[in-house]
LOLO-38877 format. One record per residue (C-alpha): x, y, z; residue in three letters. Coordinates in Angstrom, 2 decimals, padded with zeros to 5 digits, always signed. Each point is the difference from the previous one (the first is absolute). Example, Ala and Ser with C-alpha at 12.3 -4.5 7.8 and 13.67 -1.06 7.14 Angstrom:
BEGIN
<x = +012.30 y = -004.50 z = +007.80 pami = Ala>
<x = +001.37 y = +003.44 z = -000.66 pami = Ser>
END
This chain:
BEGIN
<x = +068.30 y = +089.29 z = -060.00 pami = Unk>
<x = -000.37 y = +002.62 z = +002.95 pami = Unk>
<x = -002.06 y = -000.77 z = +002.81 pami = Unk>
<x = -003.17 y = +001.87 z = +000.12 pami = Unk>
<x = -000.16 y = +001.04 z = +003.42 pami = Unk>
<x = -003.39 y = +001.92 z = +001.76 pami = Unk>
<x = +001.06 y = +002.11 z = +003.12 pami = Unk>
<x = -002.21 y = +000.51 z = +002.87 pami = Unk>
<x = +000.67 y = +002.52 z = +002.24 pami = Unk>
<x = +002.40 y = +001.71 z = -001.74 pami = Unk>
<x = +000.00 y = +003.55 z = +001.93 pami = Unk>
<x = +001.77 y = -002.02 z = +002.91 pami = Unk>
<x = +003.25 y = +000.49 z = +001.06 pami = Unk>
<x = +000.85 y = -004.19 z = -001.26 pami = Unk>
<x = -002.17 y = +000.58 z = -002.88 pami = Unk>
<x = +001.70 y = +002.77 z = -001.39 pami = Unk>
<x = +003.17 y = -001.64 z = -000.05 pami = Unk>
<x = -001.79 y = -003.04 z = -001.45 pami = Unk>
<x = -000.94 y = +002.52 z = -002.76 pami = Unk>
<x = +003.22 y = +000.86 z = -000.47 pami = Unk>
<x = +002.08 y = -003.36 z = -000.12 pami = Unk>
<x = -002.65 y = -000.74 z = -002.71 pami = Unk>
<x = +000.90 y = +003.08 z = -002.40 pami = Unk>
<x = +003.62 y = -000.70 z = +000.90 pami = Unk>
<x = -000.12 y = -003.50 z = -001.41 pami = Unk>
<x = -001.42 y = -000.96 z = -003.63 pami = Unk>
<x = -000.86 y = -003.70 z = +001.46 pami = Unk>
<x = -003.00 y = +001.77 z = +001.63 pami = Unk>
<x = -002.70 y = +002.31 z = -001.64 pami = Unk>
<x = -002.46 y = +001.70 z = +002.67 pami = Unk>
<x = -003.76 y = -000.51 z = -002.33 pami = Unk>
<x = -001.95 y = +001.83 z = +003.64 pami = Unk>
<x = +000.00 y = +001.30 z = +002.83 pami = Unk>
<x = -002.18 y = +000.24 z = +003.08 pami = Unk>
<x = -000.80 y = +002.30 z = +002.99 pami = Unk>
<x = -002.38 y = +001.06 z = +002.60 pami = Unk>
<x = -000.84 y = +003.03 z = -002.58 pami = Unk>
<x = +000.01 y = -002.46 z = -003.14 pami = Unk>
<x = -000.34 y = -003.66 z = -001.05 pami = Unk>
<x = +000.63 y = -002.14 z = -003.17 pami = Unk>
<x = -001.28 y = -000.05 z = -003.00 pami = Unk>
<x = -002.40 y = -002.95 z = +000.16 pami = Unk>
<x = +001.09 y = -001.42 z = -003.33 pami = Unk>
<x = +003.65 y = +000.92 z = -000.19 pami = Unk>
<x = +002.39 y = -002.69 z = -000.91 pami = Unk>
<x = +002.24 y = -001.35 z = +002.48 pami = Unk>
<x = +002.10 y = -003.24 z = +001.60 pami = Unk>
<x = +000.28 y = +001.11 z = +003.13 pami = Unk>
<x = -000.93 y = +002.28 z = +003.04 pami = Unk>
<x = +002.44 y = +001.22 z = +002.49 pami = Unk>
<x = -001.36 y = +001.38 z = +003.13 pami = Unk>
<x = +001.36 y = +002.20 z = +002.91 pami = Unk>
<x = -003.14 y = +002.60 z = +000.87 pami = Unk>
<x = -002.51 y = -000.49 z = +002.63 pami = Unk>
<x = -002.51 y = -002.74 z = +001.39 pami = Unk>
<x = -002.94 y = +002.20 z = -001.37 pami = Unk>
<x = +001.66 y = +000.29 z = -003.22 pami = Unk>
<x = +001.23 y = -003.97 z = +000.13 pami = Unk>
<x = -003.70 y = -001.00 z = +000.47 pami = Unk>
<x = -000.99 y = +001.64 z = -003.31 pami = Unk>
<x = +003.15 y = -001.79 z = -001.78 pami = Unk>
<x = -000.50 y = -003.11 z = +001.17 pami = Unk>
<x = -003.33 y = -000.13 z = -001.81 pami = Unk>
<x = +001.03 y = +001.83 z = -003.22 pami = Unk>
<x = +003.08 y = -003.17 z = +000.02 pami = Unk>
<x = -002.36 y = -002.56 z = +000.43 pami = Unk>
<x = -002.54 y = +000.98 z = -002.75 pami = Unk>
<x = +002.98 y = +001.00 z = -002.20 pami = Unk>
<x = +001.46 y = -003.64 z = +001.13 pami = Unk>
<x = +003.60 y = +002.12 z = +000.30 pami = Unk>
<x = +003.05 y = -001.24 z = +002.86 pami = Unk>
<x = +000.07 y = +002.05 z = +002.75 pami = Unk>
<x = +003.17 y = +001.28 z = +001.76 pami = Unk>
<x = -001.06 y = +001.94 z = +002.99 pami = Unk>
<x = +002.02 y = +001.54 z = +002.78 pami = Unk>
<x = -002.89 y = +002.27 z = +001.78 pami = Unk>
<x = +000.22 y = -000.96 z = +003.45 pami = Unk>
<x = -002.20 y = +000.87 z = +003.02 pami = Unk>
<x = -002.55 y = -002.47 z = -001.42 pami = Unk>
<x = -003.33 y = -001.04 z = +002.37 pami = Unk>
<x = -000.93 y = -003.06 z = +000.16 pami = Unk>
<x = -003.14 y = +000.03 z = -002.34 pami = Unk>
<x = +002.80 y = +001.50 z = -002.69 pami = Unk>
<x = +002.36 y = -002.90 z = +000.50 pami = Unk>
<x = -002.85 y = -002.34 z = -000.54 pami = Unk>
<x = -000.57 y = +001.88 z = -003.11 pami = Unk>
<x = +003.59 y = -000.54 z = -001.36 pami = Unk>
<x = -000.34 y = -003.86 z = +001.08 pami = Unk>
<x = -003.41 y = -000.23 z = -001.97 pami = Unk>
<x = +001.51 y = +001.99 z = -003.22 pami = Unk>
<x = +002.81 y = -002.49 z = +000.24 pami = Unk>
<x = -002.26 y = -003.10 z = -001.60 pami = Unk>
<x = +000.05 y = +001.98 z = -002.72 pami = Unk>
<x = +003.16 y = +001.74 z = -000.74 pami = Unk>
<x = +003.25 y = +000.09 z = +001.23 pami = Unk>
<x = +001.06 y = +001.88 z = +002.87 pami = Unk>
<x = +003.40 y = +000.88 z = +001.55 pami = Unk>
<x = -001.00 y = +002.44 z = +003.13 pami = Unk>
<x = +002.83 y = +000.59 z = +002.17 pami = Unk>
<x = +000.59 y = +002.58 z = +002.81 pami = Unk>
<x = +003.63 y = +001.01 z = -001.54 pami = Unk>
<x = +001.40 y = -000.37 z = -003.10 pami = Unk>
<x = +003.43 y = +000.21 z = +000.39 pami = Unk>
<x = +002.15 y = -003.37 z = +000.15 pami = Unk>
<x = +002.17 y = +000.79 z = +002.51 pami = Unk>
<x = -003.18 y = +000.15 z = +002.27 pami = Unk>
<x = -001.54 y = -003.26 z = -001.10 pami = Unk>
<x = +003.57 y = -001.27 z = +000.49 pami = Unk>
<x = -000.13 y = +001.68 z = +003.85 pami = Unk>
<x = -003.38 y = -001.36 z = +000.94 pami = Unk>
<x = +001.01 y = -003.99 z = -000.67 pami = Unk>
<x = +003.24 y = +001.17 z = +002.13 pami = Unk>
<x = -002.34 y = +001.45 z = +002.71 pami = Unk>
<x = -001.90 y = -003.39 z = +000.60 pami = Unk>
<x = +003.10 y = -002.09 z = -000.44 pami = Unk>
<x = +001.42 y = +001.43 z = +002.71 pami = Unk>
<x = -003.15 y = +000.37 z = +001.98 pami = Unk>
<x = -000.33 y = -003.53 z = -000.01 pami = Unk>
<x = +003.56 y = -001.01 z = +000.49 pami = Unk>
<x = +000.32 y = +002.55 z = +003.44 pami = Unk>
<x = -003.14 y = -001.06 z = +001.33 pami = Unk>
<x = -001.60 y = +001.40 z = +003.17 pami = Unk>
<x = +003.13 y = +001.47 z = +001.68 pami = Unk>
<x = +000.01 y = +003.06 z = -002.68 pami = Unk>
<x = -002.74 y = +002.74 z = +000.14 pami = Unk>
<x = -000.92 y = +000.91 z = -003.31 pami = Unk>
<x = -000.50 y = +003.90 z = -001.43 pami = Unk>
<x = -000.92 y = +001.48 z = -002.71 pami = Unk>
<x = +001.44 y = +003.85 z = -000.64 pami = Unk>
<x = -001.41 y = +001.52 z = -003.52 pami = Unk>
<x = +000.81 y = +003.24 z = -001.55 pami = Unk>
<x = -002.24 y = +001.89 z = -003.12 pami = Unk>
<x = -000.25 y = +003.77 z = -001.70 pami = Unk>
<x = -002.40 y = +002.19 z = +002.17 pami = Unk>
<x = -002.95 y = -000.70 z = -002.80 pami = Unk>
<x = +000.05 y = -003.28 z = +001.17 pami = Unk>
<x = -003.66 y = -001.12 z = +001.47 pami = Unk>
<x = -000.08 y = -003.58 z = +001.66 pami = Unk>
<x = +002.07 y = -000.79 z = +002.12 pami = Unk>
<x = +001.47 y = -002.34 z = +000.70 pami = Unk>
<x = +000.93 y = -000.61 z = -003.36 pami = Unk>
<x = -001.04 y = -002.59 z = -002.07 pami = Unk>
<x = +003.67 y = -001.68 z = +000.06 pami = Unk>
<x = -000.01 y = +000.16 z = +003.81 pami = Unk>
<x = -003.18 y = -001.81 z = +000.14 pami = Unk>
<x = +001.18 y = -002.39 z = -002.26 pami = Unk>
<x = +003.37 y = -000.26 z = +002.06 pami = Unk>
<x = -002.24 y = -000.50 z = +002.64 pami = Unk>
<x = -001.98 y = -003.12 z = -001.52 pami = Unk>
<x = +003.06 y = -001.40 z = -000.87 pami = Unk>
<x = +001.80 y = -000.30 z = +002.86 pami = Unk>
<x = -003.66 y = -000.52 z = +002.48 pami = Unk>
<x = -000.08 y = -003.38 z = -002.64 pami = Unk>
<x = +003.53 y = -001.08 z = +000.88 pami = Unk>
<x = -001.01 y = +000.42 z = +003.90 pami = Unk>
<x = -003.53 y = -001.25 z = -000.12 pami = Unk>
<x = -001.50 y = +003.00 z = +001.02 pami = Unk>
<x = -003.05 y = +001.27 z = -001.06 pami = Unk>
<x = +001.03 y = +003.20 z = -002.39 pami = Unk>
<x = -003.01 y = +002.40 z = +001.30 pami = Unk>
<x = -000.08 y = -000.68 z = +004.02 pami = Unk>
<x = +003.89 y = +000.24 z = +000.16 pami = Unk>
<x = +000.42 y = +002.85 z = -001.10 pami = Unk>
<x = +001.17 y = +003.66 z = +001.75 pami = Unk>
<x = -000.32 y = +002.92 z = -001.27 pami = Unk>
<x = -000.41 y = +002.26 z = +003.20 pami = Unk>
<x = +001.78 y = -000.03 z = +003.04 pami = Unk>
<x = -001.27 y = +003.01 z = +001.74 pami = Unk>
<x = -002.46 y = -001.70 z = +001.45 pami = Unk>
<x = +001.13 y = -003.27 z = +001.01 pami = Unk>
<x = +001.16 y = +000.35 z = +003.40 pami = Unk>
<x = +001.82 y = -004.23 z = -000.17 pami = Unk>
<x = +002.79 y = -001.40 z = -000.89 pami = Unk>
<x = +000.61 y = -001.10 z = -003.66 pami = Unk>
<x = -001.35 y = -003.35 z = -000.03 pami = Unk>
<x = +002.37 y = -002.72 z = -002.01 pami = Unk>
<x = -003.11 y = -000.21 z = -003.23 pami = Unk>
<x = -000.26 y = +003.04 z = -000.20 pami = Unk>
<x = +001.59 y = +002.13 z = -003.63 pami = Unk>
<x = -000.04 y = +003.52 z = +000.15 pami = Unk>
<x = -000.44 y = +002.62 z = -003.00 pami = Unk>
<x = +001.35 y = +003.07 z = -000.15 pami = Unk>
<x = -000.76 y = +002.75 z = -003.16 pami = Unk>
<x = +002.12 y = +003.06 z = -000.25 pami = Unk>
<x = -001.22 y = +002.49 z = -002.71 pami = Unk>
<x = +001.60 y = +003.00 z = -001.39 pami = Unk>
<x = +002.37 y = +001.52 z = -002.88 pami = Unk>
<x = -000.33 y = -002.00 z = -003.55 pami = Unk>
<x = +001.64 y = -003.30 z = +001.12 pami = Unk>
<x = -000.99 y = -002.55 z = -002.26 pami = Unk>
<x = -000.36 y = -002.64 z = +002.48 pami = Unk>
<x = +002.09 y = -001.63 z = +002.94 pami = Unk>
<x = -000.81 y = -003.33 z = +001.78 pami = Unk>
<x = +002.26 y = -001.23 z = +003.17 pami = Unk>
<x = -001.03 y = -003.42 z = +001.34 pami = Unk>
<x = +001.40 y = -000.21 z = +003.86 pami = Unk>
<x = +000.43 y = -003.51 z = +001.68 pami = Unk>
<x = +001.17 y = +001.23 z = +003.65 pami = Unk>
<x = +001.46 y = -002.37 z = +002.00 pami = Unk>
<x = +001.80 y = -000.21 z = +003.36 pami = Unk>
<x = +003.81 y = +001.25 z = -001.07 pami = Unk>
<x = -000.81 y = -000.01 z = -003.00 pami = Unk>
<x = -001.85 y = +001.04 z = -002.95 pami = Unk>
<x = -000.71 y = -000.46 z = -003.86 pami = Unk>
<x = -001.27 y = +002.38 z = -002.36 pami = Unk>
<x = -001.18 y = -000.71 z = -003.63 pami = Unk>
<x = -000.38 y = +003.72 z = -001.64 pami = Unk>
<x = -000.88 y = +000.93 z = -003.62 pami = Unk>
<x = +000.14 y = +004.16 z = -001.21 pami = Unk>
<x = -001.47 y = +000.83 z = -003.41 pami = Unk>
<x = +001.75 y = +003.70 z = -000.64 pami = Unk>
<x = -002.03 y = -000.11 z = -003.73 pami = Unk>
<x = -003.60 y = -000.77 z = -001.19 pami = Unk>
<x = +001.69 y = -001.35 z = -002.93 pami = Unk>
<x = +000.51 y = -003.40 z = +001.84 pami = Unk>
<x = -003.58 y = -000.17 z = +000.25 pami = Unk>
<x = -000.88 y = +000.63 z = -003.39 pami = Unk>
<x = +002.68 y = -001.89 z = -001.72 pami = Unk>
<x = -001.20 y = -003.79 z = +002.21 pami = Unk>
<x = -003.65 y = +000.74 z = -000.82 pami = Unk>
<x = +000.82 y = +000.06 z = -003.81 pami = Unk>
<x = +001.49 y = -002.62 z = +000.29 pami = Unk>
<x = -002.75 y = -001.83 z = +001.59 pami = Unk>
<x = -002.33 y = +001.28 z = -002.98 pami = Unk>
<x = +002.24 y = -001.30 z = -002.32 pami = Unk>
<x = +000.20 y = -003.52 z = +001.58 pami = Unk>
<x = -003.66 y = -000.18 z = +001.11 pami = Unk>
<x = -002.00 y = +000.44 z = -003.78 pami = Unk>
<x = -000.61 y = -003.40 z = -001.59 pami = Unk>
<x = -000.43 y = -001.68 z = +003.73 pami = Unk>
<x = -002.89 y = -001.16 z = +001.19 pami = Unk>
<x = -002.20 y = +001.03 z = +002.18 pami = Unk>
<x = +000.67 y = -000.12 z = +003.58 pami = Unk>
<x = +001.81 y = +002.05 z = +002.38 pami = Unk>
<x = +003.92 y = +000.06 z = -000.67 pami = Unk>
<x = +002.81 y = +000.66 z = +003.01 pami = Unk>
<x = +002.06 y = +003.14 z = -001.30 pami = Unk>
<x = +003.15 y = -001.47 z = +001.35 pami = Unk>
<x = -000.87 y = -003.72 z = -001.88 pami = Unk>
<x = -000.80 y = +002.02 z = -002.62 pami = Unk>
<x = +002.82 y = +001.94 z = -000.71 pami = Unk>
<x = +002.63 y = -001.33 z = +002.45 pami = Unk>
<x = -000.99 y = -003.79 z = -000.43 pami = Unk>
<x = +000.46 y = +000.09 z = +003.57 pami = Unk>
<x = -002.52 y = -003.47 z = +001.24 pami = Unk>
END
């Protein structure tokens, strides 16, 4: 039986390619789709929604999956606080896999990234380098952020006050907590993440390149395949799909 599948934000660059590893594979069958310029039918027939669109258009999904009690598998990022809350508070009531990146080898580079930010320690500076398309808005990206959460845990730093993300200004040396962010936009790259542990004579760095959407669309399937019939809650992407614990 195909999976009945409900696409929001579908006129994006990931969301297109979502639309089209659908009508490439007859496991899948896309039932709606959703944009800034159109939303779902409110009584169409579905088992899941995959998102990739924008927090405006998120806010309006999140409330059309909770009334429709359908799993949610969102990869929107640039999310506010008051929106995160919102996924947190839909997630007593469905199921919901929300993940900055989508592809495994990512998921797989971020549990690297605060391995070996806990096994260096203190005498490595950390930095995070991030490349994205010239549509790209936020920035950093949602994967550096996360990158950045991941490896500010392993130090026991707090994520928000350590990091960078402008130099020009700061007229000091790089101080040992710091973690530094730096977005390069431009062309279509899909997405490239380089984390940087810098140390004296030596240095380490962990770096993932996506060179086709098609990673992304392919790993959030396959979370909406894996997340209907779960409860409600919010579900890790990579525990999800990797069984990474």
């Amino acid at each position: 039986m195909n999976l009945q599948i409900l696409l929001s934000g579908a006129s994006g660059a990931v969301g297109r390619t979502i639309g089209e590893v659908i009508a490439s594979n007859s496991h899948f069958l896309l039932v709606g789709k959703a944009s800034r310029q159109q939303f779902f039918e409110p009584d169409v027939e579905a088992d899941v929604i995959v998102d990739f669109s924008h927090p405006a258009l998120l806010a309006r999904v999140i409330q059309f999956a909770v009334r429709r009690r359908l799993p949610l598998v969102t990869g929107t990022t640039g999310l506010d606080p008051a929106l995160e809350r919102k996924l947190e508070e839909a997630a007593e009531h469905i199921p919901v896999c929300h993940a900055a990146n989508f592809s495994l080898g990512v998921n797989l580079l971020v549990r690297l990234a605060g391995q070996a930010a806990s096994a260096l320690g203190e005498g490595f500076d950390i930095e995070i380098l991030e490349a994205h398309h010239r549509r790209k808005l936020d920035a950093p990206s949602g994967t550096a952020r996360w990158l950045g959460q991941e490896v500010s845990k392993a130090r026991g730093l707090n994520f928000e006050s350590s990091g960078v993300n402008d130099r020009s200004n700061r007229r000091q040396a790089r101080h040992q907590a710091e973690i530094g962010y730096q977005a390069i936009r431009g062309g279509d790259v899909a997405g490239e993440h380089t984390v940087f542990f810098l140390g004296d004579g030596e240095r380490l760095e962990l770096t993932h390149r996506s060179t086709d959407r098609q990673v992304f669309a392919r790993g959030a399937l396959a979370a909406a395949s894996r997340i209907t019939g779960r409860r409600a809650g919010m579900v890790d992407f990579a525990d999800l799909v990797l069984g990474m614990h």
